[in-house]
C-alpha positions as CSV (number, residue, x, y, z in Angstrom):
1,X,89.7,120.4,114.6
2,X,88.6,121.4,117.6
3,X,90.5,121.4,121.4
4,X,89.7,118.2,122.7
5,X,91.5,116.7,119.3
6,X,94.6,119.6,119.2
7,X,94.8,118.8,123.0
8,X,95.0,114.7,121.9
9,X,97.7,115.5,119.0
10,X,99.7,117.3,121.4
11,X,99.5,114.7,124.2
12,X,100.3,112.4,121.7
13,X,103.5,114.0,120.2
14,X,104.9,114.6,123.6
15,X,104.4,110.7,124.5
16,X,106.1,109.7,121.2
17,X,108.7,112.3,121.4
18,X,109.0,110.2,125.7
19,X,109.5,107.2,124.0
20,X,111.7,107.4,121.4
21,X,114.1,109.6,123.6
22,X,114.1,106.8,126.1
23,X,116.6,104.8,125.1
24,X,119.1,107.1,124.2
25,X,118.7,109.1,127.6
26,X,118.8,105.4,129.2
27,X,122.0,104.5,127.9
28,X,123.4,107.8,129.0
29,X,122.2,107.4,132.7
30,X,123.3,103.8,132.7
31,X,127.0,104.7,130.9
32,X,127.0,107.8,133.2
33,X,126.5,105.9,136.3
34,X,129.4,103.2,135.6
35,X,131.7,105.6,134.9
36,X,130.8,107.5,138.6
37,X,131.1,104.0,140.0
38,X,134.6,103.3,138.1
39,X,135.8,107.0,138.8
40,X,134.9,106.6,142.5
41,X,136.7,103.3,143.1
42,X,140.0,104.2,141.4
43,X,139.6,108.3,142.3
44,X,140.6,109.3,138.4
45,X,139.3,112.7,138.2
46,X,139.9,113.0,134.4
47,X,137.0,114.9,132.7
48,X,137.3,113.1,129.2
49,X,136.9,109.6,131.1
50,X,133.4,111.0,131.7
51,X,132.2,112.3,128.6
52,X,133.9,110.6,125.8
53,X,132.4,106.8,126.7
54,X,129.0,108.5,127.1
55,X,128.9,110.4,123.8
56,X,130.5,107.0,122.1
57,X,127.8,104.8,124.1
58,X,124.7,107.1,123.0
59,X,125.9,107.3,119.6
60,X,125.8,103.4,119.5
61,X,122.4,103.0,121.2
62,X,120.9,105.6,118.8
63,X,122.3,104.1,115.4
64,X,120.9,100.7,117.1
65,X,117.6,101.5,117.5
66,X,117.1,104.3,114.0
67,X,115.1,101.6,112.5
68,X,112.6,101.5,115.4
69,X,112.3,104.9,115.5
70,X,112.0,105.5,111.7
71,X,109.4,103.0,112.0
72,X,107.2,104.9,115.0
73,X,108.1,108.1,113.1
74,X,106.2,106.8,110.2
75,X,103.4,105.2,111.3
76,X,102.6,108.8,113.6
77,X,103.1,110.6,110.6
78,X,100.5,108.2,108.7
79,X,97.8,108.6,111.6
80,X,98.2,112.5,111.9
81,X,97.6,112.6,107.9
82,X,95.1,110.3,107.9
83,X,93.0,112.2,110.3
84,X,92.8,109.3,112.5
């Protein structure tokens, strides 16, 4: 293997590792922001109204999408040991 192909299997990882992270981290911003909104317009400081929705709300999005990202797992795993 030489650099140009370690440099592409590294690019490569870090783009997967991007994508399958997305939704997750999605759902967090998108949970995260409602709650701001909802805190702001009823002023309840409460720290748990924060942070126990999000955890429940990633937690959902991540057992949703599992078999997508078995799925992409896989078939980079297949390429990298295929050598192709």
């Amino acid at each position: 293997m030489n650099m140009a192909q370690a440099v592409d299997v590294v690019r490569e990882s870090l783009v997967l590792m991007l994508l399958l992270s997305a939704p997750i981290l999605g759902a967090a911003l998108v949970l995260g922001l409602a709650i701001s909104l909802f805190q702001a317009v009823t002023q309840i400081q409460e720290q748990t109204l924060s942070f126990v929705p999000k955890i429940v709300g990633m937690a959902v999005v991540a057992i949703v999408v599992t078999p997508w990202v078995a799925q992409e797992l896989i078939e980079f795993s297949r390429r990298m040991f295929s050598g192709g």
